[in-house]
MARMIKOL-193604 format. One record per residue (C-alpha): residue number from 1; chain; x, y, z. Coordinates in steps of 0.001 Angstrom, whole numbers. Layout:
N
   seq   mol         X         Y         Z
   NUM     A         X         Y         Z
...
This chain:
498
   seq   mol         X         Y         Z
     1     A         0         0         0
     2     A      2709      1906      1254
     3     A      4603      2050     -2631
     4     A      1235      3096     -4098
     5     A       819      5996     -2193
     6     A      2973      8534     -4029
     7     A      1457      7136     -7365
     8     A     -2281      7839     -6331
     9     A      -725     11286     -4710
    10     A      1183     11757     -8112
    11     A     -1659     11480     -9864
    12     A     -4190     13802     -7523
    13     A     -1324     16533     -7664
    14     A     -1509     16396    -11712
    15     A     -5216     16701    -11437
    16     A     -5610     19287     -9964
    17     A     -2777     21589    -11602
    18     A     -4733     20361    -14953
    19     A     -8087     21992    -13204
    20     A     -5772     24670    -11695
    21     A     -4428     25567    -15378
    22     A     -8140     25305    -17346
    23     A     -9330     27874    -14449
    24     A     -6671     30193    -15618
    25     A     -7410     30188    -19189
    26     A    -10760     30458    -18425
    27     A     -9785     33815    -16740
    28     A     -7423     34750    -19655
    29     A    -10584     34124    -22656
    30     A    -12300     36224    -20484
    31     A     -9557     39137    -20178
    32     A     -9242     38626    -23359
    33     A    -12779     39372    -24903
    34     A    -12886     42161    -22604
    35     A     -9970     43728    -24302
    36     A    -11354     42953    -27750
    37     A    -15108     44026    -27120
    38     A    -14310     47361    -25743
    39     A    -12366     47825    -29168
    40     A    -15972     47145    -31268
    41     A    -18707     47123    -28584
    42     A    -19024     51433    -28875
    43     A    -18852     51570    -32103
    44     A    -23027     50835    -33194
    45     A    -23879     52952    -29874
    46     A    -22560     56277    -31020
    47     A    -25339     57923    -31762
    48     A    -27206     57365    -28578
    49     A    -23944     58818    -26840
    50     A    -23965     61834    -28619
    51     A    -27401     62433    -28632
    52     A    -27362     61872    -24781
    53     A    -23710     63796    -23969
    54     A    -23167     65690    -26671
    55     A    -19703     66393    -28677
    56     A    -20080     65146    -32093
    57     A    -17338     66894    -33370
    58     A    -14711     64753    -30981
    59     A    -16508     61651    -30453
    60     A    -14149     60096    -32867
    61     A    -11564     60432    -29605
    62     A    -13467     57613    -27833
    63     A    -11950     55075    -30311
    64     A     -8519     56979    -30427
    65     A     -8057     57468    -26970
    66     A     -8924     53837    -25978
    67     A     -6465     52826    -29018
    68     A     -3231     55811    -28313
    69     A     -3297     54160    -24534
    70     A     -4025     50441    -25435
    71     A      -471     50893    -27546
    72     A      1370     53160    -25357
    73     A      1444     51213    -22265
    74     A      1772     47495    -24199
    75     A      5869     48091    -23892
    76     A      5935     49236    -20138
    77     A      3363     45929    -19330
    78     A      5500     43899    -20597
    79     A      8615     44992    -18974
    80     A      7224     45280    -15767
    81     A      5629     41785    -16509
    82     A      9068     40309    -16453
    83     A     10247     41943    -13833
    84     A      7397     41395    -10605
    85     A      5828     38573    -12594
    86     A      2388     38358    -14510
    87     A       140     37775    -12438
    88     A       284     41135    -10148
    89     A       525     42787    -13511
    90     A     -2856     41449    -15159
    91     A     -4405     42293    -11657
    92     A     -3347     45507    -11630
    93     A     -4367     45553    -15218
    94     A     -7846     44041    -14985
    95     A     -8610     46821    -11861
    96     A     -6971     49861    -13909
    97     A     -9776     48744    -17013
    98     A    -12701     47684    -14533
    99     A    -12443     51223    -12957
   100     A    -12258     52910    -16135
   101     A    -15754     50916    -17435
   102     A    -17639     52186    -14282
   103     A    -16125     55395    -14839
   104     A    -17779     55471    -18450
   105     A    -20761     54170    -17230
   106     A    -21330     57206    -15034
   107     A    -19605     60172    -17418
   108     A    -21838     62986    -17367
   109     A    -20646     64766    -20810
   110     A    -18345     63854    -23801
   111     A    -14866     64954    -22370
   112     A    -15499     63005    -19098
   113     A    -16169     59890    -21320
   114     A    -12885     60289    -23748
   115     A    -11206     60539    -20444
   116     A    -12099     57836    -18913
   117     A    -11480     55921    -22245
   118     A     -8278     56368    -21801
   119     A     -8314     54710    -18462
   120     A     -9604     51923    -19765
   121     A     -6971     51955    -22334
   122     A     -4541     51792    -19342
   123     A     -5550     48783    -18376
   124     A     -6438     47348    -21750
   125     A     -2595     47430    -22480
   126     A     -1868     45182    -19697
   127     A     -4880     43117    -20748
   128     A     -3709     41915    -24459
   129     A       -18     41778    -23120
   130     A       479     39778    -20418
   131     A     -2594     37481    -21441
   132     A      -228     36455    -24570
   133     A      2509     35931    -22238
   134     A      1152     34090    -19524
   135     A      -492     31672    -22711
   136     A      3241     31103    -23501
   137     A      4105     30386    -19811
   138     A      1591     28075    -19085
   139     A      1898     25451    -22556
   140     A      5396     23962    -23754
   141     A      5973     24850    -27166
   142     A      4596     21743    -28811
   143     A       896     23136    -27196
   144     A       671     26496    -27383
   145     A     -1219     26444    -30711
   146     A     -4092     25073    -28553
   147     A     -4341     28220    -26278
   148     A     -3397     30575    -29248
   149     A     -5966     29292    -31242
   150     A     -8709     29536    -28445
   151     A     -7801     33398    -28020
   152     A     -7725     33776    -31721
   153     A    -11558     32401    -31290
   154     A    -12646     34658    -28503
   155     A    -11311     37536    -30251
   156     A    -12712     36504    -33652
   157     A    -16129     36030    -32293
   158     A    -15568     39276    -30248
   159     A    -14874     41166    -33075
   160     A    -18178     39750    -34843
   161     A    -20308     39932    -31740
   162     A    -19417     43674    -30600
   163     A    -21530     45699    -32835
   164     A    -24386     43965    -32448
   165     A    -23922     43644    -28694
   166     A    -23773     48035    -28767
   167     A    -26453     48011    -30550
   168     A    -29001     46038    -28676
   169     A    -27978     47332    -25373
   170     A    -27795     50871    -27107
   171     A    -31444     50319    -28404
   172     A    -33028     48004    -25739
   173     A    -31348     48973    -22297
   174     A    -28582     52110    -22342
   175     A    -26028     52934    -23646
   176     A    -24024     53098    -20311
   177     A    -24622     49017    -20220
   178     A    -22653     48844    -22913
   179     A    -19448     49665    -20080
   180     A    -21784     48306    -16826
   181     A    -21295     44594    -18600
   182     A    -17493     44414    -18397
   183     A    -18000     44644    -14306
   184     A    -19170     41046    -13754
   185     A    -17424     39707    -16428
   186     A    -13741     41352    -15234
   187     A    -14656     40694    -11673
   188     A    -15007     36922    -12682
   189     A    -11833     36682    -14186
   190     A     -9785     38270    -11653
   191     A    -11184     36088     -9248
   192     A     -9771     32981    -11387
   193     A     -6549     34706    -11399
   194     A     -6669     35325     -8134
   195     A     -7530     31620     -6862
   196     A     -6108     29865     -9351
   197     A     -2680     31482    -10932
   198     A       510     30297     -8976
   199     A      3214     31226    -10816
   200     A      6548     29177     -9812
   201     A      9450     31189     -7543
   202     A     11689     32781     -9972
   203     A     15441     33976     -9458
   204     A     15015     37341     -8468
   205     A     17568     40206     -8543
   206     A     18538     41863     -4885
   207     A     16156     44318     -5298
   208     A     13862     45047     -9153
   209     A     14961     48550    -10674
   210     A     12224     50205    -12073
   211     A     12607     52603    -15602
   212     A      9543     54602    -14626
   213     A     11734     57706    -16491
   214     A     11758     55293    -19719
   215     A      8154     54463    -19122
   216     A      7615     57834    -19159
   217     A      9329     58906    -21661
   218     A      7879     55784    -24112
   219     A      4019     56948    -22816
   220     A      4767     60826    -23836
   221     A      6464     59935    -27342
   222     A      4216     57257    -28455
   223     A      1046     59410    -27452
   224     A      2339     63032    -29216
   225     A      3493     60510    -32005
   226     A      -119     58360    -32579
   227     A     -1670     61916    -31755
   228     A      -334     63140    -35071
   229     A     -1045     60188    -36875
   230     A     -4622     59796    -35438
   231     A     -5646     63379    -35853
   232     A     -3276     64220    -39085
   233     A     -5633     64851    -42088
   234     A     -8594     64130    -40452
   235     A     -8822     67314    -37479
   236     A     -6412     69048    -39202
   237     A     -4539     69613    -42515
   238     A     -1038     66925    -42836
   239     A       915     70059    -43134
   240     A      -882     72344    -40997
   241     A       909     73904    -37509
   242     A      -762     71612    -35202
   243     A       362     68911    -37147
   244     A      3952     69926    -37735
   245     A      4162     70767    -33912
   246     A      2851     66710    -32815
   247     A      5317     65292    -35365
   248     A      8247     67877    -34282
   249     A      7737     67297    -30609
   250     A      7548     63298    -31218
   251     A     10984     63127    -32840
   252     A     12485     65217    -30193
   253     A     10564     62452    -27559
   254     A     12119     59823    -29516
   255     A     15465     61147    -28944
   256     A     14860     61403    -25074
   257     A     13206     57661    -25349
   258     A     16709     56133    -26563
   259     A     18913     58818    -24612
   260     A     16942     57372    -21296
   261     A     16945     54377    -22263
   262     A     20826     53986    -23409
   263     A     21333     54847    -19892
   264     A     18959     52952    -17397
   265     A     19892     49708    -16260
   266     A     16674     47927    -16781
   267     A     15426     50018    -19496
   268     A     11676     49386    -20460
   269     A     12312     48744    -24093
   270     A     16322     46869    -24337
   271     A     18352     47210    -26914
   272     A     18289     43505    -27402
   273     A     14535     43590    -29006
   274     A     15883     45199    -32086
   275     A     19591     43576    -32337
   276     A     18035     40037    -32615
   277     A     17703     39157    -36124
   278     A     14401     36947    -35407
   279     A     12484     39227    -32814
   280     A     13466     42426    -35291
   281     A     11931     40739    -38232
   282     A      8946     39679    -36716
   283     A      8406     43119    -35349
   284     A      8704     44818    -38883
   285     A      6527     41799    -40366
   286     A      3794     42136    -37781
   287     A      4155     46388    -37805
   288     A      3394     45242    -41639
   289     A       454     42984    -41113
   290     A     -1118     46010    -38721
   291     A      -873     48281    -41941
   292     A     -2557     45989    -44698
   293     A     -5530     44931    -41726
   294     A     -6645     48433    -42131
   295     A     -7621     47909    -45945
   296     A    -10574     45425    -45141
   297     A    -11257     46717    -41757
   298     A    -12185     50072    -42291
   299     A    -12614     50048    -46304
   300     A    -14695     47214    -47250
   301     A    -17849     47938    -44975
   302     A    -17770     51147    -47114
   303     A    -17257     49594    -50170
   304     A    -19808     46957    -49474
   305     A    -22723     49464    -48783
   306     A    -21749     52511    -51457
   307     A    -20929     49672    -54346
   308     A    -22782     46689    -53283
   309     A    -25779     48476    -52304
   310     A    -25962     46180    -48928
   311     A    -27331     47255    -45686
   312     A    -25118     47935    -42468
   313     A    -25726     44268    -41764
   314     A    -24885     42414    -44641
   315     A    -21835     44292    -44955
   316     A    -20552     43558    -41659
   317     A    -21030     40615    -42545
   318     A    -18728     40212    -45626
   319     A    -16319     41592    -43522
   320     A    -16692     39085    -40239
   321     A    -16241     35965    -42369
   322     A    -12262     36524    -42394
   323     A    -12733     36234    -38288
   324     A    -13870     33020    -39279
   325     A    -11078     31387    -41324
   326     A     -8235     33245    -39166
   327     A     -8215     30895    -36272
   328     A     -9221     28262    -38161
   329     A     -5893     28466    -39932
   330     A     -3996     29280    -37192
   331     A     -4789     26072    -35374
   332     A     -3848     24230    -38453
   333     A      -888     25892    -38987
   334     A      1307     24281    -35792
   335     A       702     21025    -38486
   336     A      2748     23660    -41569
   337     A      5718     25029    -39248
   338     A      6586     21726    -37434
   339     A      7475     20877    -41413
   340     A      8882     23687    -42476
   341     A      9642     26117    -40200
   342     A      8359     29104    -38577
   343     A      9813     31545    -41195
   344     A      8824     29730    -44299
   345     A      5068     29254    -42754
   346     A      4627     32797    -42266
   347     A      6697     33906    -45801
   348     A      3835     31377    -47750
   349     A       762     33229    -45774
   350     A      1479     36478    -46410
   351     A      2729     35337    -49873
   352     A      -874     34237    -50320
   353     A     -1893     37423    -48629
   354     A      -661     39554    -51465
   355     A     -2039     37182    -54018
   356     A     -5460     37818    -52573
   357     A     -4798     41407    -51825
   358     A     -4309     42044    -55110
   359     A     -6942     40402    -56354
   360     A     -9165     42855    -55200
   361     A     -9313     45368    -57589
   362     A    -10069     43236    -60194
   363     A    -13454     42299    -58819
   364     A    -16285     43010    -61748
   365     A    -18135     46880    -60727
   366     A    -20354     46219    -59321
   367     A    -20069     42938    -58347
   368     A    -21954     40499    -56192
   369     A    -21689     40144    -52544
   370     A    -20316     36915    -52664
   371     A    -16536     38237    -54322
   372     A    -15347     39758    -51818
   373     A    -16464     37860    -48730
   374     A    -14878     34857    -51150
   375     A    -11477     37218    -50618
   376     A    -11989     37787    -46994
   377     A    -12701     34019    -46250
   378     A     -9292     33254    -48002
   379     A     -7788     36151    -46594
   380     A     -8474     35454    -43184
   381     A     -7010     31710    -43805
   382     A     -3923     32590    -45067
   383     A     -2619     35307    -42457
   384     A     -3820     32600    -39979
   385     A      -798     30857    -41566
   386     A      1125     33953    -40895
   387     A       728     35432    -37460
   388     A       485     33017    -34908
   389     A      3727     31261    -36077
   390     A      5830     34411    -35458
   391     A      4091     34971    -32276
   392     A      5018     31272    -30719
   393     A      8444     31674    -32557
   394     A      9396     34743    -31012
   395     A      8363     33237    -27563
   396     A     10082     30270    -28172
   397     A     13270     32073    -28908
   398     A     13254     33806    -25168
   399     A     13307     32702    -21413
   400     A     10475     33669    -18956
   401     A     12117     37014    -18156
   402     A     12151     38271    -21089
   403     A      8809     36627    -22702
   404     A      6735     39640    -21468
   405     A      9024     42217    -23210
   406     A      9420     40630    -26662
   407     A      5560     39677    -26825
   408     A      4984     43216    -25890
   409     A      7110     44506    -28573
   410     A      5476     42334    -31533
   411     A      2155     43474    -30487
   412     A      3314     46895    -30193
   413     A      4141     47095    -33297
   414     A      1242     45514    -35057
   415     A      -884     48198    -32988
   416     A      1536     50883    -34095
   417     A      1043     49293    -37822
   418     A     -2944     49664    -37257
   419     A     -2247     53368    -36541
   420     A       214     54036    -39186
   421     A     -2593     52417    -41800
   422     A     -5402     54385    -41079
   423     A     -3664     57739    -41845
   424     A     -1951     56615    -44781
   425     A     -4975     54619    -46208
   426     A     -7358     56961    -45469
   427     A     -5228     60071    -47025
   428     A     -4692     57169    -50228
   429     A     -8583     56968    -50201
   430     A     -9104     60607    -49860
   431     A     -6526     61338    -52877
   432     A     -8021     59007    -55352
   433     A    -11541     60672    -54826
   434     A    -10083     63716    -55184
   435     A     -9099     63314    -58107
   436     A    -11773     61120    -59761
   437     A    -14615     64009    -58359
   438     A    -12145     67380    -59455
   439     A    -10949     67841    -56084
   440     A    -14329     67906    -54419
   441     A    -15105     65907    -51239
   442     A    -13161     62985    -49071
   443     A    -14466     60027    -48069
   444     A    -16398     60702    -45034
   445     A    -18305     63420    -47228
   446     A    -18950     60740    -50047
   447     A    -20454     58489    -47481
   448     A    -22794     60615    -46299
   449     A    -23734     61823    -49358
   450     A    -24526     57979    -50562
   451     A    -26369     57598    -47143
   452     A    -28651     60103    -48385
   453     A    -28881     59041    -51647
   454     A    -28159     61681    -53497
   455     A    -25006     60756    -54922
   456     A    -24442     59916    -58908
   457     A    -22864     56765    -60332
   458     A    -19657     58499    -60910
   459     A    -19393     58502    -56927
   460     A    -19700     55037    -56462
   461     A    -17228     54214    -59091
   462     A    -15016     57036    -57184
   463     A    -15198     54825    -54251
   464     A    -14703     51521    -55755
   465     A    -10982     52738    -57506
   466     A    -10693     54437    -54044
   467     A    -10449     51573    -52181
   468     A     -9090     49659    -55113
   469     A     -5717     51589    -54210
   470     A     -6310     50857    -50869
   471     A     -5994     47175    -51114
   472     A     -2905     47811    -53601
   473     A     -1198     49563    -50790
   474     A     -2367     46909    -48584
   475     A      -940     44188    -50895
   476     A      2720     46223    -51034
   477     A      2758     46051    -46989
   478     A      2252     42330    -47461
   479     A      5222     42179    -49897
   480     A      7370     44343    -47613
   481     A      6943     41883    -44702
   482     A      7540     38855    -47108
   483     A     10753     40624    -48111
   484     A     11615     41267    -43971
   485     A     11078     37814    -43396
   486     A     13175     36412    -46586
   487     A     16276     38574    -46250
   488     A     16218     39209    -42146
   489     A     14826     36389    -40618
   490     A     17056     33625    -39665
   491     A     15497     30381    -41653
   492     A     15524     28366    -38184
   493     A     14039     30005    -35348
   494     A     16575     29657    -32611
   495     A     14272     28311    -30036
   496     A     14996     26842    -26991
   497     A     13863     23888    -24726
   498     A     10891     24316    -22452
């Protein structure tokens, strides 16, 4: 009895760290759709905010805000992830974003709402972050396409589901709901983190040196710098004062970010991220995959109601089938990389990508429905193929203390990418209409003017070569990160043993 004792304990003790470790990514799917409903969720409810608080001409802020401090802080979470550990940083995290919803939920005018945006944003950061980290901590490289792909899934569904969620609470309860809902659902997963997340004693230094200068510095630079690119165009003329000023004061920001950072000794964002061949590449590839997501994201819905004649449903739904196929894909793709690589997985989906991408613009006018969402299925299943490989390969190339800076820094950048597309997209867009109309009108004016149905056929064809050059551009970022990948990449992914 006696030699079957630490068998049966054996076994008890792996039973419950396999209910332990479920509880915990239970908590992280539900972290995780927080972060990725608050980016959709406001979006259908906008007109019951402003016709309640007010501010029209700003309420574009309540997306930017949430966005500039989403990206911001995604660099300082992850440093400070590695150094006191995830788990006090998703807490702190989850508690920042929880108190920002309630503070939403009771704003009493526009600028108190945009504010407290941004507080949500705070916590958001720390949200997406350490969420993909702890996924890496807690599966050996051979299973972390199982936890990836389940994230992929909440988001994708999140991304579907958050419009529609806005708008029923919008129409049926209030609009404040919309930020009341995140309470229980937060409060539920920090109370699985709480119980259930023991993360294993770690070799600490003497005593954890903080870069709160470098944070600083990074929050200030990245905010004047998205600022410019956010606003730029859209509040203000590119080469206007207010936008010379952002851009001038973000370079000089930039060089306080590396002259702080040259000199701290545990500097927020290391020199190392950028001197690695692999975690540089995939930085530049996923900055790359931010910029071309903007083309279907924000373009198509447009395209699909001012070309396609469809209805604000129907064309979010041509766009929501590629959050179909994308984790799909990426689940499939752990069977592609153990073959061939990391690298040469991700260089054949966003080969594909550009195929597809450029395939766009030679859709019949007007076309059926079907095209496109034919595009954006096959889209979505090929860039599976390309960004969860370089996220697990990247992870796989680090130790635990540095896991939450380098997964940081990819997602940074992809945010950044985001960012970066929507200016340069939308001032693409806005030059193409310019000159098919004689200079008259961009493409927020257009749109209306189709809403109300009083623009001619030369419009919609406006709009249709409009975002033909969109998905061009969108198709060159995909070649520029194929042509990263090729000629910086290493071919094998230096990983290293769980």
């Amino acid at each position: 009895m006696g030699s079957t004792t630490p068998a049966i304990r054996g076994g008890t003790e792996r039973r419950q760290d396999t209910r332990r470790r479920g509880a915990v990514v239970a908590a992280l799917m539900l972290a995780m759709a927080l972060a990725a409903l608050d980016s959709t969720v406001v979006s259908t409810a906008v007109p019951q905010i402003v016709g309640d608080l007010g501010g029209f001409s700003v309420f574009s802020w309540l997306f930017s805000g949430y966005l500039l401090a989403v990206t911001v802080t995604l660099p300082v979470y992850g440093k400070l992830s590695d150094t006191f550990g995830r788990k006090p940083v998703l807490m702190v995290g989850a508690a920042v974003f929880l108190l920002g919803s309630l503070l939403c939920a009771v704003s009493w005018n526009m600028g108190a709402l945009i504010a407290f945006r941004i507080v949500q944003g705070l916590g958001g950061g720390a949200l997406q972050g350490t969420v993909q980290t702890l996924a890496a901590d807690l599966y050996p490289l051979a299973e972390r396409p199982k936890i990836q792909s389940k994230l992929s899934t909440v988001w994708a569904v999140s991304a579907v589901a958050g419009p529609g969620l806005g708008g029923v609470l919008a129409a049926y309860a209030d609009w404040r709901w919309i930020f009341l809902i995140n309470l229980p659902i937060g409060a539920a997963a920090l109370w699985l983190i709480v119980r259930h997340l023991h993360e294993p004693e770690r070799e600490k230094a003497p005593r954890a040196r903080v870069d709160w200068a470098g944070a600083l510095a990074v929050f200030a630079c990245g905010g004047v710098l998205l600022t410019a690119l956010v606003q730029g165009g859209v509040a203000w003329p590119w080469l206007s004062a207010p936008s010379l000023a952002l851009f001038g004061t973000g370079l000089a920001l930039a060089a306080v970010v590396v002259w702080v950072e040259r000199r701290a000794s545990e500097p927020i964002i290391p020199g190392w991220v950028w001197r690695r061949r692999t975690i540089a590449a995939v930085n530049l590839a996923l900055g790359a995959l931010g910029l071309l997501m903007v083309a279907p994201s924000v373009f198509l819905p447009t395209y699909a109601q001012s070309v396609l004649g469809l209805g604000p449903v129907s064309a979010g739904f041509v766009l929501s089938v590629w959050t179909l196929s994308w984790p799909v894909s990426a689940a499939f793709s752990q069977h592609v990389y153990r073959r061939i690589g990391f690298r040469d997985t991700a260089l054949l989906g966003i080969g594909l990508a550009a195929l597809i991408l450029c395939a766009f613009p030679f859709l019949p006018y007007p076309g059926s429905w079907w095209q496109p969402m034919l595009l954006m299925l096959l889209l979505g299943g090929v860039l599976g193929l390309f960004q969860l490989p370089l996220i697990i390969g990247v992870q796989s190339t680090v130790g635990w203390s540095e896991r939450g800076t380098a997964t940081a820094s990819v997602l940074f950048c992809r945010q950044t990418g985001q960012t970066l597309g929507a200016s340069l997209f939308g001032a693409v867009a806005n030059g193409v209409l310019a000159a098919r109309l004689g200079g008259a009108g961009d493409l927020d004016s257009v749109t209306r003017a189709l809403d109300a149905g009083t623009a001619p056929e030369a419009t919609r064809r406006a709009i249709a070569e409009a975002v033909h050059a969109v998905y061009l551009g969108a198709a060159a970022a995909a070649a520029l990160a194929f042509v990263v990948l090729l000629l910086v990449a290493p071919r094998r992914f230096p990983v290293l043993q769980d």
